[in-house]
C-alpha positions as CSV (number, residue, x, y, z in Angstrom):
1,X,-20.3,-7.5,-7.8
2,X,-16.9,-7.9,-8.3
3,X,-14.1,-5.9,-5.6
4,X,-12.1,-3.6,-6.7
5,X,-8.6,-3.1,-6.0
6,X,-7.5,0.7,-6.3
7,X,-3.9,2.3,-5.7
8,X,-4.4,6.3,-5.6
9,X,-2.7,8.0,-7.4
10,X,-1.0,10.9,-5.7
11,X,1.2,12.3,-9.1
12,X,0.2,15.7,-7.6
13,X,1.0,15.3,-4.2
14,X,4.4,15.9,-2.3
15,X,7.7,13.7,-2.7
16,X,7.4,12.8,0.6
17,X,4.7,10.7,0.4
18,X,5.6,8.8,-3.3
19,X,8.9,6.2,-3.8
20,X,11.8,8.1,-5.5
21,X,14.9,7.1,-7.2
22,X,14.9,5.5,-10.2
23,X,12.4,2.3,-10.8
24,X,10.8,3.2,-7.9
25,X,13.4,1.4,-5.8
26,X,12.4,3.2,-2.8
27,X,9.9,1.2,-0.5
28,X,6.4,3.1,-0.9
29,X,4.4,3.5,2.2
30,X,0.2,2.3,1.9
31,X,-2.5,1.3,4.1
32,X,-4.1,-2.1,3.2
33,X,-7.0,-3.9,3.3
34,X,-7.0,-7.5,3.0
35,X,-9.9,-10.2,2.6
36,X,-8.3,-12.6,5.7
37,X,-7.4,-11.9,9.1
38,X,-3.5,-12.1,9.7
39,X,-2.7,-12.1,5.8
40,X,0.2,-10.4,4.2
41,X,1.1,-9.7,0.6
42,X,4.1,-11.1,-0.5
43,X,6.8,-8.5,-0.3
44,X,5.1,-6.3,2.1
45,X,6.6,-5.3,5.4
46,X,3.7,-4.7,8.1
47,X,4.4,-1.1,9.9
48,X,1.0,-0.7,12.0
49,X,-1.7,-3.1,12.5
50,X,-5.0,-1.4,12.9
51,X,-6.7,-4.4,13.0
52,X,-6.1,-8.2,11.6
53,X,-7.5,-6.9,7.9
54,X,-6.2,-3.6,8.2
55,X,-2.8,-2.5,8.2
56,X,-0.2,0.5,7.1
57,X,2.9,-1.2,5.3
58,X,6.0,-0.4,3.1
59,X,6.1,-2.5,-0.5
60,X,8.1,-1.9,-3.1
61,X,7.1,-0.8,-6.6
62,X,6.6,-4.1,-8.1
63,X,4.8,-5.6,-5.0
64,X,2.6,-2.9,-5.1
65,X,2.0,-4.6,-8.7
66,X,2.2,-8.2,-7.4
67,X,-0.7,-6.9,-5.2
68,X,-3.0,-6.1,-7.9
69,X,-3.1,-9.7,-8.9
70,X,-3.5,-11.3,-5.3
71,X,-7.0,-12.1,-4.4
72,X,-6.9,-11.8,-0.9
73,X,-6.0,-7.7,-1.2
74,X,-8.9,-5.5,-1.1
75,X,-7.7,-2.6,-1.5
76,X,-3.9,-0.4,-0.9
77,X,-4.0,3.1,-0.5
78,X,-0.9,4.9,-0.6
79,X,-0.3,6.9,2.5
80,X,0.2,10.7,2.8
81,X,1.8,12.6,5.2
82,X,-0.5,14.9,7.1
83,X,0.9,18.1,8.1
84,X,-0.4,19.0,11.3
85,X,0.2,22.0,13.5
């Protein structure tokens, strides 16, 4: 079975936690998942390592896109803020 690389959408969730300006200039903040230990998308900028596969970044728009063709992502998620008490 094939994997399958999913970006959320989150078109109904706050502006914080999508890119804004136009053509999505704005980095956009995600969690990824990757296939190799200590690998990075091109055009991603690691924020958090969780572990060496998984890992909170910021990528712009047309990484994001760049992603979708790289065989080493698993899967990017793009992160919400939480809003805690």
């Amino acid at each position: 079975m094939p994997e399958i690389l999913r970006f959320d959408d989150d078109s109904d969730k706050s502006p914080d936690s999508r890119s804004s300006g136009a053509g999505g200039s704005e980095p956009v903040r995600v969690i990824v998942k990757v296939k190799t230990p200590g690998y990075v998308p091109a055009g991603f900028r690691v924020r958090t390592r969780v572990d060496d596969e998984f890992f909170t970044a910021e990528a712009s728009e047309s990484d994001l896109s760049g992603a979708t063709r790289d065989p080493q992502v698993e899967s990017v998620a793009r992160a919400q803020r939480l809003d805690l008490p």
